[in-house]
C-alpha positions in Angstrom: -12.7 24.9 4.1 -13.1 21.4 2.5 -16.6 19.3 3.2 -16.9 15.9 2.6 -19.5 13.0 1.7 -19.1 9.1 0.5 -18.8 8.7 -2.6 -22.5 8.1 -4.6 -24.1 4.5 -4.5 -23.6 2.4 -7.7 -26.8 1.7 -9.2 -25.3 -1.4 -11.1 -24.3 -5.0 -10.2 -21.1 -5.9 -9.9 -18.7 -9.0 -10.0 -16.9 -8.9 -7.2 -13.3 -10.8 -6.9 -11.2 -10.2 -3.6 -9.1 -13.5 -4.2 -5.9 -12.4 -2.6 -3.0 -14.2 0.0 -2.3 -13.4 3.1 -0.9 -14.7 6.3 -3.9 -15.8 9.0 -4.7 -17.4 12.4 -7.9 -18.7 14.4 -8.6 -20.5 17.1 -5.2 -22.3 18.3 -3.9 -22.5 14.7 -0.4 -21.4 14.0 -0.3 -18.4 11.5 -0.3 -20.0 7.2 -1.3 -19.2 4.4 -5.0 -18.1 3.4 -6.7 -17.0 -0.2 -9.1 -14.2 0.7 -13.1 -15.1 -1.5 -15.6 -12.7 -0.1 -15.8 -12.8 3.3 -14.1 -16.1 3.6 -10.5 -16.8 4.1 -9.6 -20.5 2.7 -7.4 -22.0 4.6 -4.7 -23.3 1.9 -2.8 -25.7 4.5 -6.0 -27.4 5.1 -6.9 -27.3 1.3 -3.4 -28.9 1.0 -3.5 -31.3 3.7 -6.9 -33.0 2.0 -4.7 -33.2 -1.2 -6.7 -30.7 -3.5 -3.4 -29.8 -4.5 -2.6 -33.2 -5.6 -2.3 -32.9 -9.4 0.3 -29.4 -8.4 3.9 -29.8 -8.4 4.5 -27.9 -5.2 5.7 -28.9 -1.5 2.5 -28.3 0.3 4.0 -27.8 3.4 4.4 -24.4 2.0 0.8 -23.7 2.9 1.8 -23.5 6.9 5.0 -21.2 6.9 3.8 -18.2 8.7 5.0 -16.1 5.8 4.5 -15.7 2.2 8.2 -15.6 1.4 9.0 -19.1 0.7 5.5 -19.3 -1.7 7.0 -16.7 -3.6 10.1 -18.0 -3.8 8.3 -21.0 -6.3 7.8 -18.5 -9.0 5.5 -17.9 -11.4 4.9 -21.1 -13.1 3.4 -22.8 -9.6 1.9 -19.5 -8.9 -0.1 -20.0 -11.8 -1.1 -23.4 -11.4 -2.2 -23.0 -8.1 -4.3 -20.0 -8.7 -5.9 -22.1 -12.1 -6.3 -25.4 -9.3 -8.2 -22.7 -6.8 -9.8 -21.1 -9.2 -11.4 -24.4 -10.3 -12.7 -25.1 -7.5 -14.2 -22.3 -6.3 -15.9 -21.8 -9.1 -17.2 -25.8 -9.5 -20.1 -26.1 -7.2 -18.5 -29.7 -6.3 -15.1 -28.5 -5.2 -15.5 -27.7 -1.8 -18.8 -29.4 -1.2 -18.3 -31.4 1.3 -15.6 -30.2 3.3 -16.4 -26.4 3.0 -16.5 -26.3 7.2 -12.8 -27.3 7.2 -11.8 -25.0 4.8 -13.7 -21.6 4.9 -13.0 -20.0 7.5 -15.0 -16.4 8.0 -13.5 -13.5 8.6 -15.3 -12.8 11.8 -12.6 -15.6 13.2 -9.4 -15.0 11.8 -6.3 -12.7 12.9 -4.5 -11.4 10.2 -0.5 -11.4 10.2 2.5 -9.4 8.5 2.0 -11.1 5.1 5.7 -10.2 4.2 9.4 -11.6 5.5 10.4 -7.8 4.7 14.2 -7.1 4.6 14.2 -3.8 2.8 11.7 -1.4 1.7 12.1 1.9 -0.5 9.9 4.5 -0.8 9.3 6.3 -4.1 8.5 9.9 -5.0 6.8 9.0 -8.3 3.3 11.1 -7.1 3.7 14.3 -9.3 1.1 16.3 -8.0 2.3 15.4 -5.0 5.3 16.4 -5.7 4.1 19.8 -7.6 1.9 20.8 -4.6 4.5 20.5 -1.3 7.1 22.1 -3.5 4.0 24.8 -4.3 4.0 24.9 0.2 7.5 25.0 0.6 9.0 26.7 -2.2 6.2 29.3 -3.2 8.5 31.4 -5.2 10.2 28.6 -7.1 9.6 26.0 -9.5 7.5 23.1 -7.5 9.4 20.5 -9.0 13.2 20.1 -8.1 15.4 20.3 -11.4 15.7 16.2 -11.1 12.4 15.1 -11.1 11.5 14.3 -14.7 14.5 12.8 -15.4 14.6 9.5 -12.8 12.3 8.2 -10.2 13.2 10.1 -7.0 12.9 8.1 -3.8 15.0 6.9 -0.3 15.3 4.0 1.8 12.8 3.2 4.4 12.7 1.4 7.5 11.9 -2.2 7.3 11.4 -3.3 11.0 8.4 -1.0 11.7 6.2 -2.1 8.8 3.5 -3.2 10.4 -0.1 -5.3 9.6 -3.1 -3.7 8.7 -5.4 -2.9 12.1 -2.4 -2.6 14.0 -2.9 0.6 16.3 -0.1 3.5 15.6 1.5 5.5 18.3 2.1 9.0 18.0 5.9 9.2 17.6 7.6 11.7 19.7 10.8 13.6 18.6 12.3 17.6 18.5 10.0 19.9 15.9 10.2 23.8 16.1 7.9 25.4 18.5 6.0 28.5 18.5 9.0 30.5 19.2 11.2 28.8 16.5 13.3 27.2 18.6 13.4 23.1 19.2 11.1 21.2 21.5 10.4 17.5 22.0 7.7 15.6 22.2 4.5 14.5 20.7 4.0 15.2 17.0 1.5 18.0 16.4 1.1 17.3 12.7 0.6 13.7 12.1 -0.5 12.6 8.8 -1.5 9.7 6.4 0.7 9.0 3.0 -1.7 7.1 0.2 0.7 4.9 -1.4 1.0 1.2 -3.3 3.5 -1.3 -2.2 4.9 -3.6 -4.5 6.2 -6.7 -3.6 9.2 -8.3 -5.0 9.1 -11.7 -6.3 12.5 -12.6 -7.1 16.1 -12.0 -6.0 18.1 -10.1 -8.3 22.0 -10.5 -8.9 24.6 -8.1 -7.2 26.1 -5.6 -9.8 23.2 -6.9 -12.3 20.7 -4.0 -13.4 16.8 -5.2 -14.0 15.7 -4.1 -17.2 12.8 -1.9 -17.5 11.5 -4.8 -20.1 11.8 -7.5 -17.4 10.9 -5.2 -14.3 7.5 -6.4 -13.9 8.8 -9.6 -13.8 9.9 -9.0 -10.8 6.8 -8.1 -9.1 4.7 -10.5 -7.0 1.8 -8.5 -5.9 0.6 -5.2 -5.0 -1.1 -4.0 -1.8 -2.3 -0.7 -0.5 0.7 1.0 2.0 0.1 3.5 4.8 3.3 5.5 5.1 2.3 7.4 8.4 4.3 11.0 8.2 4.9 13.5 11.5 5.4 16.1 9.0 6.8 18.7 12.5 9.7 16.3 13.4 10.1 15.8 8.9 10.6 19.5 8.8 13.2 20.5 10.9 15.1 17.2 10.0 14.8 16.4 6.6 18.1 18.9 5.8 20.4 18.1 4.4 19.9 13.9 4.5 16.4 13.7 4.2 13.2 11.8 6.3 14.3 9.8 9.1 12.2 10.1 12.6 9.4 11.6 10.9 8.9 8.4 8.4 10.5 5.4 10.6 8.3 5.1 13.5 5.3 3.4 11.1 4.1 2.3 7.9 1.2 0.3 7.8 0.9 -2.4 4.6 -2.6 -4.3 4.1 -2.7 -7.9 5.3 -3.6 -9.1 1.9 -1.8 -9.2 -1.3 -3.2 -9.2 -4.7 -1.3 -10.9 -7.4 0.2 -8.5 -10.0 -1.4 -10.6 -12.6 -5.0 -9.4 -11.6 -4.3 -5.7 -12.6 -3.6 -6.2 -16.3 -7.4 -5.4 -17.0 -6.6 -2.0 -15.5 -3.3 -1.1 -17.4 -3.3 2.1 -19.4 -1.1 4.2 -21.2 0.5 6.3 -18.7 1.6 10.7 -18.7 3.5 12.0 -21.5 6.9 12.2 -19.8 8.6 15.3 -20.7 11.5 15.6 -20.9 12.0 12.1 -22.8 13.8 9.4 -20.1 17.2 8.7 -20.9 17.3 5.1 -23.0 17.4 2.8 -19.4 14.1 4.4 -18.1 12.2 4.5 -21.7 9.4 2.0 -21.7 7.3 0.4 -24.8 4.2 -0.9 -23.1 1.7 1.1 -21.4 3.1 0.6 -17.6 0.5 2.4 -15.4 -3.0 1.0 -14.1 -6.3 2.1 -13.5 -7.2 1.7 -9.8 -9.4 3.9 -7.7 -7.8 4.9 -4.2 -10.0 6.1 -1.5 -9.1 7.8 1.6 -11.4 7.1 4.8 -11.3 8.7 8.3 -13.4 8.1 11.0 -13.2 10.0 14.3 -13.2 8.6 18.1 -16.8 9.5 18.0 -18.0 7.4 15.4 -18.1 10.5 12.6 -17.1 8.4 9.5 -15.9 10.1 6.0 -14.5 9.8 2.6 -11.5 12.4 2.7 -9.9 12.0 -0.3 -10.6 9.4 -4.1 -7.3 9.3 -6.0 -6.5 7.0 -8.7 -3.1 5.4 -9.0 -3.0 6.7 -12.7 -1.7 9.8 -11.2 1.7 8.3 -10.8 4.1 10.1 -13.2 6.8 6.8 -12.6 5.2 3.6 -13.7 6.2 0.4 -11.4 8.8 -1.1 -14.1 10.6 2.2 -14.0 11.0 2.2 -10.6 12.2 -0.9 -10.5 15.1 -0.4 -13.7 15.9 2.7 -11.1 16.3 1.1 -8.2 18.9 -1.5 -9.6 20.3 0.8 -12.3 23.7 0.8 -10.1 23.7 -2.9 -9.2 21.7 -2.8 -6.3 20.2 -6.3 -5.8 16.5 -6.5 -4.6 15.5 -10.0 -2.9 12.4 -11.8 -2.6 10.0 -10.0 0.1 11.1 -6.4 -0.1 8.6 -3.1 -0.4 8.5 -1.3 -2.7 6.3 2.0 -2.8 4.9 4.7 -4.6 5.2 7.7 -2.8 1.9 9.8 -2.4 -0.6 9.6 -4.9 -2.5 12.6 -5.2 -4.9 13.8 -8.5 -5.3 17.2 -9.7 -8.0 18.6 -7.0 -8.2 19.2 -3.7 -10.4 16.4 -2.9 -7.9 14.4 -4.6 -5.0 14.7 -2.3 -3.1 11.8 -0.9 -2.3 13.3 2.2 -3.5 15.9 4.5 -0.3 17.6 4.7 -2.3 18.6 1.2 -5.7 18.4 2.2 -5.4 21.2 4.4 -2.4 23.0 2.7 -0.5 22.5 5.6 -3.0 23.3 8.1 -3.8 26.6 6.5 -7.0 25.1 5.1 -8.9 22.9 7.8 -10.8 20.4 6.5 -15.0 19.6 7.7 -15.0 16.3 8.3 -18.8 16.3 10.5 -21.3 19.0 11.4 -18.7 19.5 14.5 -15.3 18.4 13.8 -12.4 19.8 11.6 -9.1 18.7 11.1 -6.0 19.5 9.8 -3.6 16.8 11.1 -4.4 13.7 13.1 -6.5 13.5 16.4 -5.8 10.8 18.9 -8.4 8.0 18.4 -8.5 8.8 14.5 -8.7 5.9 12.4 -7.5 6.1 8.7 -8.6 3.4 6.0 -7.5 3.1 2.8 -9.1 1.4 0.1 -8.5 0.9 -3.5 -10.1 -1.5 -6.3 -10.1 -1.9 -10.5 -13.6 -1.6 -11.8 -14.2 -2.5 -15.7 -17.0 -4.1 -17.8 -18.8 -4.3 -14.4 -15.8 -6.6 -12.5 -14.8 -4.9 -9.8 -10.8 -6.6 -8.6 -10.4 -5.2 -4.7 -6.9 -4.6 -3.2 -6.9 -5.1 0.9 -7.7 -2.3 3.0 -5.6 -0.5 5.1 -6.3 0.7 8.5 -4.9 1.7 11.8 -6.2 4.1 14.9 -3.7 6.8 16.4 -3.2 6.6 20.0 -0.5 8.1 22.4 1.9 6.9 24.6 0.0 7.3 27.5 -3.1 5.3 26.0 -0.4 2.5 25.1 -1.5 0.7 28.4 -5.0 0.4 27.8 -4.6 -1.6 24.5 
C-alpha cells in the first residue's frame, strides 16, 4: 500500500516567472485578456487603452475579446513584440508606476475563463510507461505494448464541447459498466480517475491535404498548459471494443486557465528516449524535441487531508510535441488555430510516478494511503485533484497554470 508526503522544502532561492495569458473577469468587467506576474493578473485591455502598446503594431482592441483566439491568430512576430513591450515594463520600476491600481489586478478578484475558442481536440498516447503498465493490467500474458506503438504516435479524437476551465467542479458521469455479476448496470461511475497530461495549443491554421513537417511542427504551437483528462475507467472498459473511449473520456477534461507561451520552455529542452525501432523518415527528428518539466499530482480530500500523489516529469513522453504534430496531419488533416492538443498520460518509471490512479493503485488492487485514515483507489465525491507542473534550471523556476477541479454527484449538482 502506497504512502504519501510533499515533496521536501527547497533550501534555495528561486526566480520565479508565472508570466502567462489567460482569459479573466472582475467586478462588472466583461471577460479579456490578462498576463498572469505573481499574484497579479495585468489587465492587457487597460494596459492597451492607456496606449502602453503604442510603439506595437497591433489592433488593441484585441486585448477585450473574451478569447485568446484572435491574439493568436497575429502570429509570432506581434507575439514577440508584445511580450519584449511587457517585459519592459515590468521589469522598469517606472513602467507601471503610476497607474499600477488600474492595471494590476490580484488574484483574489478575478474569475478566470475558458482561455481557448476550442474547435477540436486530440488526445495522444505518447506516455510509454503508461502505456507499458495498463497493457501490463490488461494484457498480463502479452507484450504491454501493442505491435504499433513504436512506430507512430497513437492517439483519438476527443470531445471539444466539454473542455472545461480550471476550478470548474466535475460531475460524476453516469453510464452502463459491468457489475459484480458481470452483467451491465447503469449509473454512477465507481472508478473515476485523473489523466496527467499537457495540452498544446495550436497557433496556426494548417492547409487541407497539406502535411506539417516534423521540422516546422513546433511552429505550429502557441502555448502549452497542464490538461486534466478525467477517465471513468468502468464505463472505458466495457466500451472501449472495438471503437475505442467515448462515454468514459467525453463527459470532462479540465485545461488550466492560463497558457504559457511555447517560447518559455526552450530552457528546458533535452534530448529525448532512444526510439527503437528508428521512425520511418516523416516522424525522424534532428533537434532534441522533449522538455524538462516537473509534473506533480495533488489530491485533497472533503476533509481537508491534502497530498502529493504522484511527481512525473514530462520527459517521460516517448512522442515528442513536433512528432505528434507531423502525425496528426501526415494524411492532410488540417489543424486550426485554437485546437488541443494532448499528451496522453505521463507516467515515470515508479510507482510514485504514475499519472493516473488507474496506476497508482494497479487498478484498485493496490490502495493507496493518502492520511492516517483515508485510502483510495479511485475518486471519492468531494475529492479535489490539482495538477501542477513548472521548469526549474540555474535557479529560474518557469510555472505552467495549475489545474484543479472537485468531484461531485448529480445529486450535489443543486447545491453549487
Amino acid at each position: 500500500m502506497l504512502s504519501f508526503t510533499a515533496p521536501a522544502a527547497r533550501s534555495f532561492t528561486l526566480s520565479l516567472f508565472k508570466n502567462m495569458y489567460g482569459i479573466f473577469s472582475y467586478d462588472i468587467g466583461s471577460p479579456r485578456v490578462g498576463f498572469k506576474h505573481g499574484d497579479y493578473v495585468l489587465d492587457l485591455d487597460v494596459v492597451a487603452l492607456l496606449g502602453y502598446f503604442a510603439d506595437v503594431s497591433v489592433d488593441t482592441s484585441i486585448f477585450a475579446q473574451p478569447f485568446l483566439n484572435d491574439f493568436i491568430a497575429l502570429g509570432e512576430p506581434i507575439h514577440q513584440a508584445v511580450w519584449q513591450r511587457i517585459t519592459t515594463l515590468l521589469t522598469d520600476e517606472q513602467g507601471f508606476a503610476e497607474v499600477r491600481d488600474q492595471v494590476f489586478i490580484h488574484n483574489s478578484r478575478v474569475q478566470m475563463h475558458l482561455p481557448i475558442r476550442i474547435g477540436d481536440y486530440t488526445d495522444f498516447y505518447a506516455g510509454i510507461h503508461h502505456a507499458e503498465n495498463v497493457g501490463r493490467m490488461f494484457r498480463p500474458d502479452g507484450d504491454p505494448l501493442l505491435p504499433n506503438y513504436r512506430h507512430m504516435p497513437v492517439a483519438y479524437h476527443g470531445r471539444a464541447s466539454s473542455i472545461v476551465v480550471s476550478g470548474m467542479p466535475i460531475r460524476r458521469p453516469e453510464g452502463q459498466f459491468l457489475g459484480p455479476d458481470k452483467q451491465p448496470v447503469f449509473g454512477p461511475s465507481q472508478a473515476l480517475d485523473f489523466e496527467l497530461e499537457l495540452g498544446l495549443i495550436i497557433g496556426k491554421s494548417s492547409t487541407l491535404g497539406e502535411p506539417i513537417s516534423v521540422e516546422e511542427a513546433e511552429d505550429y504551437i502557441f502555448g502549452v498548459t497542464l490538461f486534466n483528462d478525467w477517465s471513468a475507467r468502468d464505463i472505458q472498459r466495457w466500451e472501449y471494443q472495438p471503437l475505442g473511449p467515448f462515454l468514459g473520456k467525453n463527459f470532462a477534461s479540465s485545461i488550466s486557465a492560463w497558457v504559457l507561451p511555447f517560447e518559455a520552455l526552450e530552457p528546458f529542452r533535452i534530448k529525448g528516449p532512444v526510439q527503437e525501432p528508428v521512425p520511418l523518415p516523416y516522424l525522424q527528428v534532428q533537434e532534441p524535441g522533449h522538455f524538462y518539466l516537473a509534473l506533480e499530482v495533488w489530491l485533497e480530500t472533503e476533509n481537508g487531508e491534502r497530498v502529493c500523489i504522484s511527481t512525473s516529469n514530462a520527459r517521460h513522453l516517448y512522442w515528442n510535441f513536433a512528432q505528434m504534430i507531423a502525425h496528426h496531419t501526415v494524411n492532410g488533416c488540417n489543424l486550426n488555430i485554437g485546437d488541443v492538443v494532448a499528451t496522453g498520460t505521463i507516467s515515470g518509471t515508479e510507482p510514485d510516478t504514475f499519472g493516473s490512479l488507474l496506476e497508482l493503485s494497479w487498478n484498485g488492487q493496490r490502495p493507496l494511503n493518502v492520511s492516517p485514515t483515508e485510502i483510495r483507489t479511485f475518486l471519492n465525491d468531494g475529492d479535489t485533484i490539482t495538477l501542477r507542473g513548472y521548469g526549474l534550471k540555474n535557479g529560474v523556476r518557469t510555472e505552467l497554470g495549475d489545474v484543479t477541479g472537485t468531484i461531485y454527484t448529480k445529486s450535489e449538482s443543486a447545491n453549487l
